[in-house]
PyMOL CGO cylinders between C-alpha atoms (Angstrom):
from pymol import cmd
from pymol.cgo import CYLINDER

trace = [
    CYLINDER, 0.00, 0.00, 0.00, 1.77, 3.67, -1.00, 0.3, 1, 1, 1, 1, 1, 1,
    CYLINDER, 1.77, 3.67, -1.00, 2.17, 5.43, 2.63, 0.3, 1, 1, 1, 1, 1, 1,
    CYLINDER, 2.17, 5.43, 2.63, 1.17, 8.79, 0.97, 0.3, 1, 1, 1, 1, 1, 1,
    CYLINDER, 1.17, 8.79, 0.97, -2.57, 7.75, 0.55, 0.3, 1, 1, 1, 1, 1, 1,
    CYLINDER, -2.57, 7.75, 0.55, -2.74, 5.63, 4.04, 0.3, 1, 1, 1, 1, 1, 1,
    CYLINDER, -2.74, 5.63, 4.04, -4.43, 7.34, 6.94, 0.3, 1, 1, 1, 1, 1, 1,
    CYLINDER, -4.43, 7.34, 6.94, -2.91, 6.76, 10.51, 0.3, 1, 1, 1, 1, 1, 1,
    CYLINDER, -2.91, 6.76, 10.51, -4.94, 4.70, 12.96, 0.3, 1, 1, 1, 1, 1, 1,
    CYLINDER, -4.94, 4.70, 12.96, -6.59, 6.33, 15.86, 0.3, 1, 1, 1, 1, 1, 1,
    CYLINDER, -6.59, 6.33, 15.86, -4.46, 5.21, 18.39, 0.3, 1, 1, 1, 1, 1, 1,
    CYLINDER, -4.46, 5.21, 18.39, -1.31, 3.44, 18.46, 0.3, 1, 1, 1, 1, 1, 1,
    CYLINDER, -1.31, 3.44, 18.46, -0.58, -0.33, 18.51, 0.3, 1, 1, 1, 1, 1, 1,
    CYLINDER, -0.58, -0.33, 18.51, 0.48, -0.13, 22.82, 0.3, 1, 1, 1, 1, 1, 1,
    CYLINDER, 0.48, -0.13, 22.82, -2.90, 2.31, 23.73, 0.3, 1, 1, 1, 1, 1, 1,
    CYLINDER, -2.90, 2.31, 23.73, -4.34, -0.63, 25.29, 0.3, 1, 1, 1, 1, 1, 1,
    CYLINDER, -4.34, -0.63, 25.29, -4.51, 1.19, 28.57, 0.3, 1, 1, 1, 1, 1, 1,
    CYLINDER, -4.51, 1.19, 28.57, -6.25, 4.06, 26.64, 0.3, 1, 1, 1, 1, 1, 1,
    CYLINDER, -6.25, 4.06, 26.64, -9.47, 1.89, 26.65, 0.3, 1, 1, 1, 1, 1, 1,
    CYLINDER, -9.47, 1.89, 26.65, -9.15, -0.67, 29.99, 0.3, 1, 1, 1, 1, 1, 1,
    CYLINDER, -9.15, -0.67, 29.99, -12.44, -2.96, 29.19, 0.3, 1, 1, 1, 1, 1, 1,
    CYLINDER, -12.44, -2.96, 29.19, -11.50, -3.84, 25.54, 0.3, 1, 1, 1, 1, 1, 1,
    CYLINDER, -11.50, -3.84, 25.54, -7.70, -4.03, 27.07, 0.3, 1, 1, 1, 1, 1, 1,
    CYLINDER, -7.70, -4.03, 27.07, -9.26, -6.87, 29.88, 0.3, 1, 1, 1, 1, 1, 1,
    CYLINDER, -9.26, -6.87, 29.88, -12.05, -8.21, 27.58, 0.3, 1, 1, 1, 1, 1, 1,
    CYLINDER, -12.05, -8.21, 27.58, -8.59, -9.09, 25.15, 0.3, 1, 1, 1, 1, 1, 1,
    CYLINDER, -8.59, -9.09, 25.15, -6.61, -9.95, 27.84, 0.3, 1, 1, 1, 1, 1, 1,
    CYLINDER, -6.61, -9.95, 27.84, -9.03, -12.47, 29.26, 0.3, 1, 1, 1, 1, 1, 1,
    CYLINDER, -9.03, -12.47, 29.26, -11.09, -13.53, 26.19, 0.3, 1, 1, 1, 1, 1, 1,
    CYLINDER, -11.09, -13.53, 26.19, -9.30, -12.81, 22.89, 0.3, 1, 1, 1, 1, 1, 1,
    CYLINDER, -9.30, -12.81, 22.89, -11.48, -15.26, 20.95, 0.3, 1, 1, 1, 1, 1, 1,
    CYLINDER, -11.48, -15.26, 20.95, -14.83, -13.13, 22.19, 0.3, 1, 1, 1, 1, 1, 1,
    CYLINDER, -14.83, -13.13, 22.19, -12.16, -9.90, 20.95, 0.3, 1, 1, 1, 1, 1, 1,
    CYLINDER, -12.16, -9.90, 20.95, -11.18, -11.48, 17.95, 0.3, 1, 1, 1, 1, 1, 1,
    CYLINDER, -11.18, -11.48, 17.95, -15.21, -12.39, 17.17, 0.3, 1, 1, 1, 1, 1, 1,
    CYLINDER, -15.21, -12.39, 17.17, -16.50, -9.05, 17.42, 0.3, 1, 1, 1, 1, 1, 1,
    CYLINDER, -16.50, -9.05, 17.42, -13.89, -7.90, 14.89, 0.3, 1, 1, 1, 1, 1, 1,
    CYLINDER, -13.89, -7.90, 14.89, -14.21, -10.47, 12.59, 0.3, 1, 1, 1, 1, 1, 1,
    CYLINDER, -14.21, -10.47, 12.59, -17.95, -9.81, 12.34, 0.3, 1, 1, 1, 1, 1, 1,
    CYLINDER, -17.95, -9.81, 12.34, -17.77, -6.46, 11.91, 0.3, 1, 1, 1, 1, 1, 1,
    CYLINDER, -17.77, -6.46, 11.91, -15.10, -6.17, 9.30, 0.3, 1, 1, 1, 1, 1, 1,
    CYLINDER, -15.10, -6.17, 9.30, -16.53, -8.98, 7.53, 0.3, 1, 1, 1, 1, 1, 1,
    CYLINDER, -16.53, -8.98, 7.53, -19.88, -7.61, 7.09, 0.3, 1, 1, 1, 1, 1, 1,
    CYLINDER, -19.88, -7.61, 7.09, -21.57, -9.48, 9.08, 0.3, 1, 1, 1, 1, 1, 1,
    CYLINDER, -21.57, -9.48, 9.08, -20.37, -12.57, 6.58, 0.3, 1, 1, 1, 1, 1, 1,
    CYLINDER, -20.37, -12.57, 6.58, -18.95, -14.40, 9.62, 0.3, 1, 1, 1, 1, 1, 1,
    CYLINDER, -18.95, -14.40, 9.62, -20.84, -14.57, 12.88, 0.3, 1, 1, 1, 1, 1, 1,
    CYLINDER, -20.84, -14.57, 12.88, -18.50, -13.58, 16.65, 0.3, 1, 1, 1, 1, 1, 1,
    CYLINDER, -18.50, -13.58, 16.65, -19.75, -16.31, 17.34, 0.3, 1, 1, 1, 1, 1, 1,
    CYLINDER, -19.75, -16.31, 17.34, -18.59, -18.94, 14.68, 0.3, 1, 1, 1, 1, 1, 1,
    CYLINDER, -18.59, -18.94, 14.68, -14.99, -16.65, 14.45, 0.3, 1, 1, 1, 1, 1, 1,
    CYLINDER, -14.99, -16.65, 14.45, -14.06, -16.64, 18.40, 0.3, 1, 1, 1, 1, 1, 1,
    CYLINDER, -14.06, -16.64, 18.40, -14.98, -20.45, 18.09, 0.3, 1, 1, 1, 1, 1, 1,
    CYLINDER, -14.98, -20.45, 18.09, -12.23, -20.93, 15.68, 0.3, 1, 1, 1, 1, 1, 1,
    CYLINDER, -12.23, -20.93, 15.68, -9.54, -18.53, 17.51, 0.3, 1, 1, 1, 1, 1, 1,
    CYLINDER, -9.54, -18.53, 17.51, -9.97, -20.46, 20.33, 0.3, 1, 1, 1, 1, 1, 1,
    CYLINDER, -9.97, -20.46, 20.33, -9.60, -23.88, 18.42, 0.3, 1, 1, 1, 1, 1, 1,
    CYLINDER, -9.60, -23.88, 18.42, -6.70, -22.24, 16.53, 0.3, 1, 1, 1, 1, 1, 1,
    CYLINDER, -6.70, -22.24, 16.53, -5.24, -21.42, 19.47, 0.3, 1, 1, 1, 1, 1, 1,
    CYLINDER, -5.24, -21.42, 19.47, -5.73, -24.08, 22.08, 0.3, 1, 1, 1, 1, 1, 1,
    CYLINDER, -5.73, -24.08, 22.08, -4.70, -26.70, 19.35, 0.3, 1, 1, 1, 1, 1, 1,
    CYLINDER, -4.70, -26.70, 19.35, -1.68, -24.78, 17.05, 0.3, 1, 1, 1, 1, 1, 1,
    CYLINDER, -1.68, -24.78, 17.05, -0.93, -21.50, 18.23, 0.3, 1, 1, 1, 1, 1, 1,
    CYLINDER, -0.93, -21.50, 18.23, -1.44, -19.96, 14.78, 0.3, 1, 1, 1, 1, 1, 1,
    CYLINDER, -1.44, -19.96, 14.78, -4.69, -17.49, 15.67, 0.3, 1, 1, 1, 1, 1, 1,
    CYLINDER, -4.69, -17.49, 15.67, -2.22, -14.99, 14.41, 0.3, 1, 1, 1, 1, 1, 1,
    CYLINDER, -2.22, -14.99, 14.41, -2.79, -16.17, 10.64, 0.3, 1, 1, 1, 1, 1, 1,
    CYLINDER, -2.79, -16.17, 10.64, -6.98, -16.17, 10.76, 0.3, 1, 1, 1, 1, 1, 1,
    CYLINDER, -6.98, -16.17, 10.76, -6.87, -13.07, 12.59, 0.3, 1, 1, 1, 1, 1, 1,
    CYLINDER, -6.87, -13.07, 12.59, -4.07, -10.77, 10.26, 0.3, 1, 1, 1, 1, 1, 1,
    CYLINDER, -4.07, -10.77, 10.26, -6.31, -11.69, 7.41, 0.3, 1, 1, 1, 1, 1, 1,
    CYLINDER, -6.31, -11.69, 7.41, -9.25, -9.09, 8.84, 0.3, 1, 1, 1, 1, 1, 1,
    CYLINDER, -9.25, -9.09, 8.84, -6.95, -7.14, 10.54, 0.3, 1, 1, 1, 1, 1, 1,
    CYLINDER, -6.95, -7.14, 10.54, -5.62, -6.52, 6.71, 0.3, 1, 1, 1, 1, 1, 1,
    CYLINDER, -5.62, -6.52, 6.71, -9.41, -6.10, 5.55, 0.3, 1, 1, 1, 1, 1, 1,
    CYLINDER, -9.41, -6.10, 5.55, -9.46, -3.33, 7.82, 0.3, 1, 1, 1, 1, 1, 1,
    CYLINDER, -9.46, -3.33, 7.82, -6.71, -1.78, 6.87, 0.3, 1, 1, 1, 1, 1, 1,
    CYLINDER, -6.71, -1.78, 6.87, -7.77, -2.20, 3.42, 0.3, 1, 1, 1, 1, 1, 1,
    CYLINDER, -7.77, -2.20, 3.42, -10.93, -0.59, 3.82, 0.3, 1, 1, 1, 1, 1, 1,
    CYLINDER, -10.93, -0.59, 3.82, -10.20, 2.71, 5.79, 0.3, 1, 1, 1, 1, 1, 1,
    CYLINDER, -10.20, 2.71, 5.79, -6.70, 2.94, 4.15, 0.3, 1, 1, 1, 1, 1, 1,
    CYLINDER, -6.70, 2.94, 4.15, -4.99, 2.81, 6.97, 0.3, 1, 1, 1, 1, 1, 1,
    CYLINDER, -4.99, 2.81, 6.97, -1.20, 2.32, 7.26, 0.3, 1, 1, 1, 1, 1, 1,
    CYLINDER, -1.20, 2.32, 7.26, 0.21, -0.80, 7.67, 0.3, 1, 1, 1, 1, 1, 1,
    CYLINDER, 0.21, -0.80, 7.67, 2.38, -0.27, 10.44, 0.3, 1, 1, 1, 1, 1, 1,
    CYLINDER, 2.38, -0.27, 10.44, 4.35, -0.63, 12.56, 0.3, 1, 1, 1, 1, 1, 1,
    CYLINDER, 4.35, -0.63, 12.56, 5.15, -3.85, 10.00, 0.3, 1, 1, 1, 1, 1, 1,
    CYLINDER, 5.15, -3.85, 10.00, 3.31, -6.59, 8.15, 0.3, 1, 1, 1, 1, 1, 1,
    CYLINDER, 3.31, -6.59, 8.15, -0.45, -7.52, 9.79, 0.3, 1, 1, 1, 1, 1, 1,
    CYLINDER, -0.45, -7.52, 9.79, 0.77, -10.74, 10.50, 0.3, 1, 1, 1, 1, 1, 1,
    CYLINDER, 0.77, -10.74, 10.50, 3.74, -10.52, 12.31, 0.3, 1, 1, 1, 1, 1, 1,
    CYLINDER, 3.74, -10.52, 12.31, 2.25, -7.68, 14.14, 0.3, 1, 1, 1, 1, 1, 1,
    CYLINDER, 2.25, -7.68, 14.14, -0.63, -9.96, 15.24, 0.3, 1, 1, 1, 1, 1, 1,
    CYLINDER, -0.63, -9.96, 15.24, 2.17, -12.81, 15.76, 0.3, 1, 1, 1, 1, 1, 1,
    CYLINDER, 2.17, -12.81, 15.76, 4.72, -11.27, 17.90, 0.3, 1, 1, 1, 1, 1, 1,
    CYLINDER, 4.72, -11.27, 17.90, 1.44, -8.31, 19.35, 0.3, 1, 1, 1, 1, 1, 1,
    CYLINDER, 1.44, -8.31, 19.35, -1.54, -10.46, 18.99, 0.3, 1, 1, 1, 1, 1, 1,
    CYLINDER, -1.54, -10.46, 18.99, -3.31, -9.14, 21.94, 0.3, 1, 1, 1, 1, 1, 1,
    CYLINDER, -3.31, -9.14, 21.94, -1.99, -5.41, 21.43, 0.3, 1, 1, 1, 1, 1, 1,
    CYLINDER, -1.99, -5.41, 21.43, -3.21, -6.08, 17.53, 0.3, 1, 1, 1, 1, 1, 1,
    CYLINDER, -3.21, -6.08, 17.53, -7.04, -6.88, 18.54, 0.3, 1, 1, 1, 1, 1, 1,
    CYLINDER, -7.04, -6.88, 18.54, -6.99, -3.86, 21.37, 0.3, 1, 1, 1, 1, 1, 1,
    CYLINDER, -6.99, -3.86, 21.37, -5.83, -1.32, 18.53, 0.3, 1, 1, 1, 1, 1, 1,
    CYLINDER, -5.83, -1.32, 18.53, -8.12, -2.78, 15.62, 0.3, 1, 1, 1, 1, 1, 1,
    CYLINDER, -8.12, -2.78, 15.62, -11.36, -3.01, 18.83, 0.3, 1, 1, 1, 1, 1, 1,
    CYLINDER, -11.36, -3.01, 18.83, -10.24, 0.34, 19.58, 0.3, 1, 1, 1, 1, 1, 1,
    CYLINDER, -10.24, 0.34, 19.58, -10.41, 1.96, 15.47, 0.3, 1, 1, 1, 1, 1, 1,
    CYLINDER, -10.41, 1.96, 15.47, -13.91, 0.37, 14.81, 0.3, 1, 1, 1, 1, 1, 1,
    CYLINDER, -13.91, 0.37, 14.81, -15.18, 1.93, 17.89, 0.3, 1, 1, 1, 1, 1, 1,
    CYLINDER, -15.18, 1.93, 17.89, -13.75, 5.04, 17.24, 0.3, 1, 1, 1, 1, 1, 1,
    CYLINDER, -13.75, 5.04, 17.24, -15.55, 4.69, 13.89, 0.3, 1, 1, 1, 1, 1, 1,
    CYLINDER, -15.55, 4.69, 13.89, -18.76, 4.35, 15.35, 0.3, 1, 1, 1, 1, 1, 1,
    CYLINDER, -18.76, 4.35, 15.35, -19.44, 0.72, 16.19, 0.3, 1, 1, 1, 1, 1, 1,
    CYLINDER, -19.44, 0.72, 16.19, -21.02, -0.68, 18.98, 0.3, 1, 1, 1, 1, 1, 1,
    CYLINDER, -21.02, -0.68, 18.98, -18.77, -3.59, 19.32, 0.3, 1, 1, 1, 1, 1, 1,
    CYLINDER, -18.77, -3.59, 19.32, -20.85, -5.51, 21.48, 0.3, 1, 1, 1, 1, 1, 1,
    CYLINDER, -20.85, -5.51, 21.48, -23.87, -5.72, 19.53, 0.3, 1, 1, 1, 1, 1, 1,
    CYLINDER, -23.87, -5.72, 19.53, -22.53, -7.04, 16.26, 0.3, 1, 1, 1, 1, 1, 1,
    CYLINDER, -22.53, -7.04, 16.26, -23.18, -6.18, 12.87, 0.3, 1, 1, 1, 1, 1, 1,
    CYLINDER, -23.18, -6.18, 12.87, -26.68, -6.39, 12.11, 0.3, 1, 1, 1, 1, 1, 1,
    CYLINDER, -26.68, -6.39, 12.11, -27.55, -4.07, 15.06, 0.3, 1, 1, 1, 1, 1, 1,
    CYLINDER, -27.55, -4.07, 15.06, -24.91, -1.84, 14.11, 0.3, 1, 1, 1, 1, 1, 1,
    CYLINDER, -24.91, -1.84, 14.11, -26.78, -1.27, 10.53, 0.3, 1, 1, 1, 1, 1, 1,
    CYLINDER, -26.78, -1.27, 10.53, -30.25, -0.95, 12.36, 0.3, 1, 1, 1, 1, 1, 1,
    CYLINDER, -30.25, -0.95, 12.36, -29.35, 1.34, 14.72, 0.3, 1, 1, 1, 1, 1, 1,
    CYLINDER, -29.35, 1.34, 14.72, -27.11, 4.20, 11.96, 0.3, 1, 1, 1, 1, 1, 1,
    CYLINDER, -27.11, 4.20, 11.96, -30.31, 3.32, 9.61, 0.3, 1, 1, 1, 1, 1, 1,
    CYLINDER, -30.31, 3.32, 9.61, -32.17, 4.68, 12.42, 0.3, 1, 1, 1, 1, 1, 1,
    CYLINDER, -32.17, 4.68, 12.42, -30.04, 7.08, 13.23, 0.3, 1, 1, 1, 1, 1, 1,
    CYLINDER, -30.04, 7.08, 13.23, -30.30, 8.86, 9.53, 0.3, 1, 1, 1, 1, 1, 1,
    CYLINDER, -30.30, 8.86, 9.53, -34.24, 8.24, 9.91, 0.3, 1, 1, 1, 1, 1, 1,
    CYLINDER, -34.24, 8.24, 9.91, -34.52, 9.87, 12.43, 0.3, 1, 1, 1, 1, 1, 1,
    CYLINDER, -34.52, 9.87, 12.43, -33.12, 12.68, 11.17, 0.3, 1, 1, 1, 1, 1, 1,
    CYLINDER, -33.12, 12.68, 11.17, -35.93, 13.70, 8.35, 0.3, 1, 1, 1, 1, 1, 1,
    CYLINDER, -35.93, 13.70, 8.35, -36.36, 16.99, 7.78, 0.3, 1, 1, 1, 1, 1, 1,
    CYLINDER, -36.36, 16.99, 7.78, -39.65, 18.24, 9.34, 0.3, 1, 1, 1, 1, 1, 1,
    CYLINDER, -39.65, 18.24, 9.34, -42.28, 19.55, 6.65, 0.3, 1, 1, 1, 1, 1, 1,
    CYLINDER, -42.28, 19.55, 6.65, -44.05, 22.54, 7.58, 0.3, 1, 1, 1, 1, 1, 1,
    CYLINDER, -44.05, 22.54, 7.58, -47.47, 24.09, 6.56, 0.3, 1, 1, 1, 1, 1, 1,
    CYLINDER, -47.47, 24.09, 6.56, -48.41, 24.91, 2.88, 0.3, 1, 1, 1, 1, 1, 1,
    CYLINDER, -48.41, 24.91, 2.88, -48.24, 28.38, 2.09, 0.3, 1, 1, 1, 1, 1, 1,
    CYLINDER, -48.24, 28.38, 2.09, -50.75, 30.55, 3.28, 0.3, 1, 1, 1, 1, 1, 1,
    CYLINDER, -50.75, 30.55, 3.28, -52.08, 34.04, 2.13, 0.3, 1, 1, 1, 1, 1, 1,
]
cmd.load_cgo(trace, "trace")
C-alpha cells in the first residue's frame, strides 16, 4: 500500500490502557475480541460467534490465531486505508496479537461501532439514526 494515501490509525498499537475494558475483555477472552472484529469487518459474513470459536480452536490446538486473525486485521486496513504499520499484519498480530485486537477493537469503535452488539444491530441502529433525522415539513403556504 503507498504510505502517501494511508491514513494513521486512531491510536497506536500499545494504547491498550487508553481503553481498559476492551484491554481486559482481550486480555481475558481474545477469541470473544477477535469475534467481534471479525464480524464487523466482515460484514456481518462471519458470525463472533462462529470466528471466536475458531480462535480459540486455533489457538488451544496450534498457536497460529495470528494467521486467521491478520487476514481481517488486513481487511481493515484495506478498507479505511490505513497504514500498515508498525510492519506486516501478520507478524504484528504474531509477535502483538493481543496489542493487535486492542488497537483494531479500539479503530472500529472510534468509527462508530457498537462492538458488542454485532453487525446487524450496528446497521439498524445508523439506519435509524439517519431516519430519524428527516427533515420536518411545515405548513403549505398561506395568504
Amino acid at each position: 500500500m503507498d504510505s502517501s494515501k494511508s491514513n494513521p490509525w486512531s491510536s497506536d498499537l500499545c494504547d491498550f490502557c487508553s481503553d481498559t475494558s476492551s484491554c481486559c475483555l482481550t486480555i481475558f477472552c481474545p477469541c470473544i475480541t477477535a469475534g467481534r472484529i471479525t464480524e464487523i469487518v466482515s460484514h456481518g459474513a462471519t458470525s463472533c460467534c462462529a470466528a471466536g470459536s475458531l480462535y480459540l480452536l486455533l489457538h488451544a490446538f496450534t498457536y497460529l490465531e495470528c494467521f486467521f486473525t491478520c487476514q481481517y486485521r488486513a481487511m481493515l486496513r484495506q478498507h479505511y486505508s490505513l497504514e500498515e504499520k508498525p510492519c506486516h499484519d501478520c507478524l504484528v498480530h504474531a509477535f502483538c496479537g493481543k496489542c493487535a485486537l486492542c488497537q483494531e477493537y479500539r479503530e472500529l469503535e472510534h468509527r462508530g461501532f457498537d462492538m458488542s452488539i454485532g453487525w446487524k444491530n450496528n446497521v439498524e441502529r445508523q439506519t435509524r439514526g439517519v431516519v430519524a433525522m428527516a427533515p420536518v415539513v411545515e405548513g403549505g403556504m398561506k395568504r
